[in-house]
C-alpha positions in Angstrom: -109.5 -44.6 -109.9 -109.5 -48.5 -110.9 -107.3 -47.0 -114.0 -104.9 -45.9 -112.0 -104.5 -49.0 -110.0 -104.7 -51.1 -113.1 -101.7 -49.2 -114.5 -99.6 -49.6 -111.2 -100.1 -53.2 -112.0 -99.5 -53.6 -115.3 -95.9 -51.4 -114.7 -95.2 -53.7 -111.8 -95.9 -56.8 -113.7 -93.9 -55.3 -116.6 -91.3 -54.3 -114.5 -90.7 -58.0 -112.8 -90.7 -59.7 -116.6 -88.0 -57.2 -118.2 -85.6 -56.0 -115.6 -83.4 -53.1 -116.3 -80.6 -55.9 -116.9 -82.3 -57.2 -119.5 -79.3 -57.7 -122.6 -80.9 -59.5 -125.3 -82.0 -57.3 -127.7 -82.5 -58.2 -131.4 -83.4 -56.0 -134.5 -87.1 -56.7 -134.4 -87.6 -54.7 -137.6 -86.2 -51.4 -139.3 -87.0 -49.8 -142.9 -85.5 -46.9 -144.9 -87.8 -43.9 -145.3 -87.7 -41.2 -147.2 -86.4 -40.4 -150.6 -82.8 -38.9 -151.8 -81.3 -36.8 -148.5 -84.2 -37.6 -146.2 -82.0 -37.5 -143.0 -83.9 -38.4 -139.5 -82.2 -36.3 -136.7 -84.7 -36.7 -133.7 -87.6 -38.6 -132.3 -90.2 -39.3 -130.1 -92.4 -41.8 -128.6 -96.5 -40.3 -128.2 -98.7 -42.0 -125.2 -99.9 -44.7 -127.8 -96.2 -46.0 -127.9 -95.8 -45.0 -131.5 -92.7 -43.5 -132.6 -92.5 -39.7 -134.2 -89.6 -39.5 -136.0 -88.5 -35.9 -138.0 -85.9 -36.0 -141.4 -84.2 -32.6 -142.8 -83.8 -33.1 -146.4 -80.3 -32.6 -147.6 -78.9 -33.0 -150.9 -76.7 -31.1 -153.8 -78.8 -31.9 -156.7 -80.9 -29.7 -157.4 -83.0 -31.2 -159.8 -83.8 -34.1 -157.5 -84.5 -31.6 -154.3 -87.5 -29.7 -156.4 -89.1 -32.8 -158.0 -92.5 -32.4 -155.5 -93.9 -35.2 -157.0 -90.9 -37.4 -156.0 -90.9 -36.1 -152.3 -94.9 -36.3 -152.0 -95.0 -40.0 -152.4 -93.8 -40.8 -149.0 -96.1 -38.9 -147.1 -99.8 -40.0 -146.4 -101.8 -36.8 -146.9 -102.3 -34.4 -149.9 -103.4 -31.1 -147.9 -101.5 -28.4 -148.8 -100.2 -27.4 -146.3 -98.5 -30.8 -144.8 -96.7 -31.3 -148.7 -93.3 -30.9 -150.6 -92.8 -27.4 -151.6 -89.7 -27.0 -154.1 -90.1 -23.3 -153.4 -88.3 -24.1 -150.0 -85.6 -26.5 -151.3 -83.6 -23.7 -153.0 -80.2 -23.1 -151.5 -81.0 -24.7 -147.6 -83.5 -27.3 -147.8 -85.9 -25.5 -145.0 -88.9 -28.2 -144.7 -89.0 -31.1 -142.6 -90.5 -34.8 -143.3 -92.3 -35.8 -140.1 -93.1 -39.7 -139.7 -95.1 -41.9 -137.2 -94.8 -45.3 -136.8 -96.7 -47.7 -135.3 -95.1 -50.2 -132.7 -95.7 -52.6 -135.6 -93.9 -51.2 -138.0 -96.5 -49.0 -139.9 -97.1 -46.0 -141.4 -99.6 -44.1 -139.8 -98.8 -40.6 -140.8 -96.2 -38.6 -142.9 -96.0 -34.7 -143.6 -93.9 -32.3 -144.2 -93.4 -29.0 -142.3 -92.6 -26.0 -143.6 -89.7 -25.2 -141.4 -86.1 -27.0 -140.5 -86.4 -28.7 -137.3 -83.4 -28.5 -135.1 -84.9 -30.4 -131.7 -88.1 -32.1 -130.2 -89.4 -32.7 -127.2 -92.7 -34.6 -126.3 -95.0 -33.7 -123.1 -97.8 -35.8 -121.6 -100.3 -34.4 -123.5 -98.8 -35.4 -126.7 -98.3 -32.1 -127.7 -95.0 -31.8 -129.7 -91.9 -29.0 -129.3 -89.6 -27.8 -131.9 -87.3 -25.4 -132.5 -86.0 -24.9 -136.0 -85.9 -21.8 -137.7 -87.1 -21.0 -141.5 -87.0 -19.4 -144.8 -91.1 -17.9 -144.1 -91.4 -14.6 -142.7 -95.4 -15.6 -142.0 -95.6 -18.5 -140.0 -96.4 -16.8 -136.3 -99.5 -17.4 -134.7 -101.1 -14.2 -133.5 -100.6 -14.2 -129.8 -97.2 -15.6 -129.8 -94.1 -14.1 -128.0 -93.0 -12.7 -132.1 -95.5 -13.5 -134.5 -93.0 -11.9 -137.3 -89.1 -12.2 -137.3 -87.6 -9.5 -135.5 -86.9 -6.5 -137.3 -83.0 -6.4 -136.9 -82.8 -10.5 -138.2 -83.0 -10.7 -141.6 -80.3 -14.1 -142.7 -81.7 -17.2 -143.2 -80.5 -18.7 -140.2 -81.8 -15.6 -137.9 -85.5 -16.5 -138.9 -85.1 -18.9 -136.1 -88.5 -20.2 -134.5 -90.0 -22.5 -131.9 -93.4 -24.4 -132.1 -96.1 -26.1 -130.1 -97.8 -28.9 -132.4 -100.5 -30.8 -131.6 -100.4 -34.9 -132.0 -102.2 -34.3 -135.9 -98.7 -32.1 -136.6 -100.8 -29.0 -137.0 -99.4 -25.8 -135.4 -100.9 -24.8 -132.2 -98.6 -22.0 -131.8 -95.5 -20.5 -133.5 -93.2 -18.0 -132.5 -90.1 -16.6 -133.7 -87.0 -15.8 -131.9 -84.9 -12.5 -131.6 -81.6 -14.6 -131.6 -79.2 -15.4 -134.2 -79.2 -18.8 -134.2 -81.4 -21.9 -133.7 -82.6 -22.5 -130.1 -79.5 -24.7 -129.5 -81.8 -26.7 -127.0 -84.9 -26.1 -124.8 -86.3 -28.3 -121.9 -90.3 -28.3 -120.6 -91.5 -28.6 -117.4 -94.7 -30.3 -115.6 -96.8 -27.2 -116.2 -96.0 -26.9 -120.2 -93.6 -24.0 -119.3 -90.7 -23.9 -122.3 -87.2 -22.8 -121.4 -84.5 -22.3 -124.3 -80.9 -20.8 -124.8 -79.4 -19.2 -127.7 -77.6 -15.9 -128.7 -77.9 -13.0 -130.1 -77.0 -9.4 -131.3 -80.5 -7.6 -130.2 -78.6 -5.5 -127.5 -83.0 -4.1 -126.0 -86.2 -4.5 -125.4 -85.7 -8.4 -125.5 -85.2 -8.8 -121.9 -87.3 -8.5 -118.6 -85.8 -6.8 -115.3 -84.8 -8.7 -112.1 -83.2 -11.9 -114.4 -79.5 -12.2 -113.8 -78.7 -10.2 -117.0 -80.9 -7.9 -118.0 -78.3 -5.3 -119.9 -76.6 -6.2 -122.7 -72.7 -7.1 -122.3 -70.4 -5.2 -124.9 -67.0 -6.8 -125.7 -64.1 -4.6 -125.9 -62.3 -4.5 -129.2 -64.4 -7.1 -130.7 -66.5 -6.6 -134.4 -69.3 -8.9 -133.4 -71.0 -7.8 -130.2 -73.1 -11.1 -129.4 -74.8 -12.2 -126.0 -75.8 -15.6 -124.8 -79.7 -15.8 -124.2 -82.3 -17.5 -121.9 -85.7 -17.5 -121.7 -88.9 -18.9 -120.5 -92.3 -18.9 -122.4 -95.6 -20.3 -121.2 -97.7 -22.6 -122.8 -99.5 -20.6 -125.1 -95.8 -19.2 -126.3 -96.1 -15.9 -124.3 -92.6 -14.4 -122.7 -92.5 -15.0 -119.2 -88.9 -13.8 -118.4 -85.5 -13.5 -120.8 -81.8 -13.0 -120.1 -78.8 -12.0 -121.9 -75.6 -14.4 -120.3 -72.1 -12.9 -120.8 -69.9 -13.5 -124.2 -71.2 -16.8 -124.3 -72.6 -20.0 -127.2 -74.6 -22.1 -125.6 -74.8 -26.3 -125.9 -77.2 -28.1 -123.8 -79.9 -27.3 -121.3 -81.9 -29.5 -119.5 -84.9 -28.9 -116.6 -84.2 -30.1 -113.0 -87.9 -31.2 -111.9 -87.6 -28.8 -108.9 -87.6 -25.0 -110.5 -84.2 -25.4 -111.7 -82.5 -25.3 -115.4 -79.2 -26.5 -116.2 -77.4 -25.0 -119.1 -73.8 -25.7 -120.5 -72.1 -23.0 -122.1 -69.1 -21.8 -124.1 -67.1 -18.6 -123.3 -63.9 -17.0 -124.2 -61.4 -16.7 -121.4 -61.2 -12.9 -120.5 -59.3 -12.0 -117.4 -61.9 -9.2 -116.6 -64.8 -12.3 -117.0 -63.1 -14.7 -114.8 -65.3 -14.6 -112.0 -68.6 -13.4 -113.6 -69.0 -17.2 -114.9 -68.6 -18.2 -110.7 -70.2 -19.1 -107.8 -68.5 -19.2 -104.4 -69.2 -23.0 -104.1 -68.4 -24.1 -107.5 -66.8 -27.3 -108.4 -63.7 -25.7 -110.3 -62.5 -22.2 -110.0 -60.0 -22.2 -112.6 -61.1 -20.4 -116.1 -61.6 -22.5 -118.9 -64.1 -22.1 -122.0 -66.9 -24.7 -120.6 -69.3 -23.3 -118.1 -71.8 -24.8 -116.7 -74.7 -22.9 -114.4 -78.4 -23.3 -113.2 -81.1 -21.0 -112.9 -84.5 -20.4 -111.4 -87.2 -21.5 -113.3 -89.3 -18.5 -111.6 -87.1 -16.1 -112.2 -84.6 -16.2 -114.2 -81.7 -15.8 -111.6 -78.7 -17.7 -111.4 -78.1 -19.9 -108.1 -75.1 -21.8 -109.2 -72.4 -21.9 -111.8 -68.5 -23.6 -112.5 -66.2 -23.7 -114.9 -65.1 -27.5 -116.1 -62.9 -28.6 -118.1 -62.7 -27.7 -121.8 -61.3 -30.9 -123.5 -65.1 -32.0 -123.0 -67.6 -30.5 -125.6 -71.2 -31.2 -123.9 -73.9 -32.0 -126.5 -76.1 -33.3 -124.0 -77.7 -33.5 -120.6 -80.5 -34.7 -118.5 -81.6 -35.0 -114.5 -83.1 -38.2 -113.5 -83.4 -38.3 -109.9 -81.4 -35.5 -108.9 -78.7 -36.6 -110.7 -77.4 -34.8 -113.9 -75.8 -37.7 -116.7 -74.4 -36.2 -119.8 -72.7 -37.3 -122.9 -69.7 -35.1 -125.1 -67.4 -35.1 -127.4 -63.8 -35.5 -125.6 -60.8 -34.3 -128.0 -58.0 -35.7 -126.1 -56.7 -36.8 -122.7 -59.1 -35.1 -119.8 -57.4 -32.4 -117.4 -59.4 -33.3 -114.4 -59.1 -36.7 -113.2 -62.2 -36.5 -111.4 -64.2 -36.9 -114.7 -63.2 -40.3 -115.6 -63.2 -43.0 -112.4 -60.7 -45.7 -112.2 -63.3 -48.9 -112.6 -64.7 -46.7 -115.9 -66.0 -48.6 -118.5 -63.3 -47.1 -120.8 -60.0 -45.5 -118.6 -58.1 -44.2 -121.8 -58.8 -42.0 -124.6 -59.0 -43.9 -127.8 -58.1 -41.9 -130.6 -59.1 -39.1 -132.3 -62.5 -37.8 -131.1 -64.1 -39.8 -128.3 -67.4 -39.9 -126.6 -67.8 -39.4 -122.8 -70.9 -40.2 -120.8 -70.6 -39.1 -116.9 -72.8 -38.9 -113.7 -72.8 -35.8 -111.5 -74.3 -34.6 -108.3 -77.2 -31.5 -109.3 -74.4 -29.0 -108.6 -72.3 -30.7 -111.4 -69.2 -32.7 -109.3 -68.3 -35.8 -110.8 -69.6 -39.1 -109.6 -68.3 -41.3 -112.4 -67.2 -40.9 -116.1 -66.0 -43.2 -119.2 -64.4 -42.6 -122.4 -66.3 -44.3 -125.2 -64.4 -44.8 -129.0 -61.4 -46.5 -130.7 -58.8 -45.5 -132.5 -60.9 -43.4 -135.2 -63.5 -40.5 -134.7 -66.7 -41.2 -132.7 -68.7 -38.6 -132.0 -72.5 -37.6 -130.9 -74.6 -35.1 -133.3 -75.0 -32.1 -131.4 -78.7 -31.9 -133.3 -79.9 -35.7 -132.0 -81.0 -36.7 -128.9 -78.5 -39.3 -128.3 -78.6 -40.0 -124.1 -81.8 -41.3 -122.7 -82.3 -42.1 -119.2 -85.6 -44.3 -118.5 -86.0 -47.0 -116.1 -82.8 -47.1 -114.0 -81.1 -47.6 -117.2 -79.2 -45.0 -119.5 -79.1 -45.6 -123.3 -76.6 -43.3 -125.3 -75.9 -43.5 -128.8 -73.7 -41.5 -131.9 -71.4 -42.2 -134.9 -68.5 -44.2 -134.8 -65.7 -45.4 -137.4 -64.0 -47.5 -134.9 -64.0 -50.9 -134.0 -63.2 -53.0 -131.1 -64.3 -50.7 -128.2 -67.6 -52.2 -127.4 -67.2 -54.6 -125.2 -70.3 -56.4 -124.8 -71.6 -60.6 -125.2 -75.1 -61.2 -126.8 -74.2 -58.5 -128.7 -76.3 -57.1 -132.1 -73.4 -56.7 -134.2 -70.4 -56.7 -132.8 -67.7 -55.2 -135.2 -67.7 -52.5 -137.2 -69.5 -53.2 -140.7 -69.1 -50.3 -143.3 -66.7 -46.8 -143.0 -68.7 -45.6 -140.5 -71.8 -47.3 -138.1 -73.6 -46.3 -135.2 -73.2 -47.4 -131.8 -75.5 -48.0 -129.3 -75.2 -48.3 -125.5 -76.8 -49.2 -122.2 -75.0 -48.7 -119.1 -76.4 -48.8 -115.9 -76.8 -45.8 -113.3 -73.4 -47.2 -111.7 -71.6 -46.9 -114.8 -71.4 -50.4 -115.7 -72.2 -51.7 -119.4 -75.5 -53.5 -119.7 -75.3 -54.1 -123.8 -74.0 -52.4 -127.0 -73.9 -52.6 -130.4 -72.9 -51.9 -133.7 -75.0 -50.5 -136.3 -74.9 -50.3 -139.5 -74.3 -51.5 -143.6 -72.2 -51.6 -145.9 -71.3 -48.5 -146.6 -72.0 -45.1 -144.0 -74.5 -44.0 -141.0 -74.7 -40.4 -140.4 -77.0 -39.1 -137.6 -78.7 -41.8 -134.8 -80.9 -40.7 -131.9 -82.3 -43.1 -129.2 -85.9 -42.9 -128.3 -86.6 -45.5 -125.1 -89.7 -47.2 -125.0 -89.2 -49.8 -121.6 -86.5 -51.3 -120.0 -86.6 -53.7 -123.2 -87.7 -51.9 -126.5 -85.7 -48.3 -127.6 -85.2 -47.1 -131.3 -82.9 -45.8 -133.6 -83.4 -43.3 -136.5 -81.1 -41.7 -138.5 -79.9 -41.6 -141.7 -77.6 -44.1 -144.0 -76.1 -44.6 -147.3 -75.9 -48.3 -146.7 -78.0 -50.8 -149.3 -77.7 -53.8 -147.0 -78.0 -54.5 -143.3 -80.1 -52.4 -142.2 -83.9 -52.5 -143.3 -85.8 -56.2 -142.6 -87.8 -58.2 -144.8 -91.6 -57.1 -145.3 -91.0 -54.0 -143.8 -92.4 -50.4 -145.0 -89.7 -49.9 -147.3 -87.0 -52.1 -148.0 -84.7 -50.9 -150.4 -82.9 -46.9 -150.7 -85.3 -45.5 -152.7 -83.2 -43.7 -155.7 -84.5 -40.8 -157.6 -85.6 -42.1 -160.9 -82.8 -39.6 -162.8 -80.4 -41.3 -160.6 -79.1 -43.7 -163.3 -75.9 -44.2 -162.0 -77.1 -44.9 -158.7 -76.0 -41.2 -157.2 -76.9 -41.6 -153.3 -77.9 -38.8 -151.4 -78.9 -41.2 -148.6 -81.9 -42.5 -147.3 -83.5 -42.4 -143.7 -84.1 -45.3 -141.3 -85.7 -46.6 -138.3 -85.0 -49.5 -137.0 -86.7 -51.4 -133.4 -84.7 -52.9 -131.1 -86.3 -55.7 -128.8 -86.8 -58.9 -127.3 -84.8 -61.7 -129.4 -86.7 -62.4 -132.3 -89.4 -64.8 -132.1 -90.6 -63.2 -128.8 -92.0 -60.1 -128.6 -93.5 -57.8 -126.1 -97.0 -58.7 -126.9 -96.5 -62.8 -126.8 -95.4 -61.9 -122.8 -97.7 -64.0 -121.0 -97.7 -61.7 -117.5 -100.5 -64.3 -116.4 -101.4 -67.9 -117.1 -105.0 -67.9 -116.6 -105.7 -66.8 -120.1 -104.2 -66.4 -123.7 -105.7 -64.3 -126.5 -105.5 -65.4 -130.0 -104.8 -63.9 -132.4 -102.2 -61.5 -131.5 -102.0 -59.0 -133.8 -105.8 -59.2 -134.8 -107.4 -57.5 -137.3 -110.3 -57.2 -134.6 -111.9 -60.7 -133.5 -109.6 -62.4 -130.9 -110.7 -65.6 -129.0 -110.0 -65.3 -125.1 -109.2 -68.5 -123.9 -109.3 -69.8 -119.9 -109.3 -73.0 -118.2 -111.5 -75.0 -116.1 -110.4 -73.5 -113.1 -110.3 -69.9 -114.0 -113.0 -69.5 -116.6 -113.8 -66.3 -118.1 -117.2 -64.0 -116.2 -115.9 -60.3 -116.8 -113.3 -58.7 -119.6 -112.0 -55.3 -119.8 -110.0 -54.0 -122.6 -108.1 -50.9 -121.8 -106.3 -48.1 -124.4 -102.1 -47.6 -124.0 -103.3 -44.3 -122.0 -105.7 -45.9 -119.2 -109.2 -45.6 -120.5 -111.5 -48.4 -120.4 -112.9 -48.9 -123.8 -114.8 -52.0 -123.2 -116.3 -53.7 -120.5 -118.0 -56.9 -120.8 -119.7 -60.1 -118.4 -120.0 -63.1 -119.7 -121.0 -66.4 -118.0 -118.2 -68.7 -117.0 -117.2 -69.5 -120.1 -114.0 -71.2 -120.9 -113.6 -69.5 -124.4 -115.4 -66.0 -126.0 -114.8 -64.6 -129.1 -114.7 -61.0 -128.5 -115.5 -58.2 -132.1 -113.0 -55.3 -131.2 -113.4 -54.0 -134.8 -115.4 -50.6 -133.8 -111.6 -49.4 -132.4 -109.0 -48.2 -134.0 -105.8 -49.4 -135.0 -103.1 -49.2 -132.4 -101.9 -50.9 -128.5 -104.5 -51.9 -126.0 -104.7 -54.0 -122.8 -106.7 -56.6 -122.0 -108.2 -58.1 -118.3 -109.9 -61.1 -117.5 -111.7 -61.6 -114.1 -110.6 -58.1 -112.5 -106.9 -59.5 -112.7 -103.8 -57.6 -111.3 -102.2 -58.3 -114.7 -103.1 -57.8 -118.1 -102.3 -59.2 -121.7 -101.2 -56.7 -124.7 -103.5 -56.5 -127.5 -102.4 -55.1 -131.3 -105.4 -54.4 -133.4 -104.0 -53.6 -136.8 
């Protein structure tokens, strides 16, 4: 129970020090990773605060993609099973490079997976979800929802499949999918329960009776007969319910907290459809090619769907206290004026291809929308997580070969530095611009996605082609790493990850939440000198792991200063107490 309390604390403390309006953040450090085409897409941040970050590995050279000894030097294990296999880098590169981080800055642990990862999501427990799909036909795990690829799949992309890790990266289940593409997206709920969309071509015995759609929906006059697909599996991968939805693609999905998903969806405007895709209280009536409905987490029934309008392509979406925010690509002027308010950050379409970020009420009318891009094309990828909500605060990021349109003082970098950069931005739940930022080198960025520690620490990974600007000195690794037959200096592109934080020269862990102490040194490689005062000398310390449990407890004698030997734990983030204290101090043990 005191864990608990102490962890109220230490949020509240946190909370008061860093305010969701905190604007000052700095590059506290970033490093390429990877070798030729590593390409970062997605990430994560585990209970410790460490950061899991996952890299396709693209390329068009072929003799640099099956050089294994090349590839294996990045990662930090030589099991077989967790290294470079050349035998999967023919045609579509179909393994992944997974990378954690510490808060630090380094390495802990680097594998590769035998499989493409399209998404990843992160629960509690630290276990890890993907969806992906792959070139293997004997991945499954015996009890899984398809141990083997369905019979009537047999392309590349139909091997689709979805995974459970556990924090080590090893496979705690693995199921393949009867659809025809990736999982596009998935959401989890509080009891482990996995929801995804897709499509597909199976037209039986993938469904379960009583969903919305049970029967599969043939399209007159049309060669490729194709479903939209939903589903729900438990945590051990098992099928709990599955439903075919109309003529449709699906985008995003997202899970409501309260037995609802949300799922945004493409379909062709058929007068015979027009109302299939309705409820009788949805926001807009009139047919267009975006939908947007919800269904019941314990069934699989449909309690609300609209159209909306179709100059927005959603790539993503998430609830955060009943209210739905969501990012897309906007290719011109929007129809509805409802989507974009008249104090918006950004009233006007910019150029080419914009981004839009929006807030909506759970049954998907508008609250308030911007525009977001210049003159050029800026864009989300549709495979990164690139909208974060955390802390009353939302963080959104993508591509951008504009300049001028962020608008924000104490900014990172504020123009545009190579032919394309990312941008990163934090708005506020009103709408209103907090910070943003510019990106990038000399040359390209890519792909970026967000992952949001606190209202003051978030990071970016992606991929860059950039040999300036972006990595920091002393950092993992600071220079593109070139294949070594790449003597004219060929660039497939390099990963990166880069930390975003307090201004430099003040980090999280020099926060002094309470003067009666100070702890020295900080980092330590495991002695650290606890230092009080006359008036509050030291009788009792506590030292605490990043998830709550008390790994030391110690009295000592009013002592002004004690030298405590922390070396028996392991490397990572703890917390430490003095005197029963509200407030505590963080402690990096490297």
């Amino acid at each position: 129970m005191k864990n608990i309390f102490f962890f109220i604390s230490l949020l509240f403390c946190f909370h008061a020090g860093f305010s969701q309006d905190f604007d000052a953040y700095d590059k506290n450090w970033a490093t390429y990773f990877g070798g030729q085409g590593t390409r970062f897409t997605t990430s994560v941040i585990d209970s410790e605060g460490n950061l899991i970050a996952m890299a396709n590995i693209l390329g068009d050279v072929s003799s640099i993609l099956e050089d294994e000894e090349y590839y294996n030097q990045f990662i930090t294990t030589q099991d077989p099973q967790f290294t470079y296999n050349s035998n999967l880098a023919t045609g579509f590169n179909d393994q992944t490079l997974v990378a954690k981080f510490s808060p630090e800055g380094d390495l802990l642990k680097a594998v590769y997976l035998p499989f493409y990862v399209y998404k990843i999501n992160i629960d509690a427990n630290d276990h890890i979800f993907i969806s992906g799909f792959s070139e293997e036909s004997g991945l499954g795990t015996p009890d899984a929802w398809f141990p083997n690829p369905h019979d009537e799949l047999v392309n590349l992309f139909d091997k689709t499949i979805l995974a459970k890790l556990n924090l080590d990266f090893s496979t705690q289940w693995l199921t393949y999918t009867p659809t025809n593409g990736a999982v596009f997206d998935f959401a989890l709920d509080d009891d482990g329960n996995f929801y995804g969309v897709s499509y597909t071509n199976i037209q039986t015995g993938i469904t379960t009776p009583n969903t919305f759609q049970p029967n599969f929906m043939v399209q007159e006059n049309s060669e490729e007969q194709r479903n939209g697909y939903f589903f729900k599996l438990n945590h051990l991968g098992e099928l709990q319910w599955a439903s075919y939805y109309g003529f449709t693609t699906p985008g995003s999905l997202a899970y409501d907290g309260n037995a609802e998903i949300i799922g945004s969806f493409k379909a062709p405007v058929l007068a015979q459809y027009e109302d299939y895709y309705l409820t009788a209280d949805a926001y807009q009536q009139t047919p267009t090619q975006q939908v947007i409905s919800k269904f019941n987490t314990n069934t699989g029934q449909r309690s609300y769907s609209t159209y909306l309008d179709d100059t927005l392509l959603i790539t993503s979406f998430t609830f955060y206290n009943n209210f739905i925010y969501c990012s897309a690509y906007v290719f011109n002027t929007l129809i509805d004026d409802n989507l974009i308010s008249p104090d918006a950050y950004q009233t006007s379409h910019g150029g080419m291809l914009d981004v839009y970020l929006g807030k909506f009420t759970s049954r998907f009318t508008p609250i308030w929308g911007t525009y977001m891009g210049g003159s050029e094309i800026d864009y989300n990828n549709l495979e990164s997580e690139e909208i974060r909500v955390k802390n009353d605060a939302i963080y959104i990021t993508g591509i951008t070969g504009s300049n001028g349109f962020i608008n924000s003082t104490n900014t990172y970098q504020s123009t545009l530095a190579g032919s394309s950069d990312i941008f990163m931005m934090k708005f506020s739940l009103d709408g209103e611009l907090t910070w943003g930022s510019y990106f990038g080198g000399n040359e390209g960025e890519n792909y970026s996605s967000i992952s949001v520690v606190n209202d003051s620490i978030f990071y970016l990974v992606g991929d860059t082609f950039s040999l300036e600007n972006i990595s920091t000195p002393e950092s993992h690794q600071e220079e593109v790493n070139f294949h070594p037959s790449t003597t004219s200096g060929y660039n497939m592109g390099n990963g990166y990850i880069a930390k975003f934080g307090p201004e430099e020269g003040l980090s999280i862990g020099d926060v002094l939440w309470k003067d009666d102490f100070s702890v020295y040194p900080n980092p330590s490689i495991g002695k650290v000198n606890i230092v009080g005062n006359s008036q509050t000398p030291i009788e009792y310390i506590e030292v605490f792991s990043a998830t709550g449990k008390t790994v030391l407890e110690k009295e000592v004698s009013n002592l002004e200063e004690h030298q405590l030997d922390l070396s028996f734990l392991a490397k990572g983030v703890y917390f430490l107490k003095v005197n029963h204290a509200a407030s505590a101090k963080k402690l990096i043990l490297k």
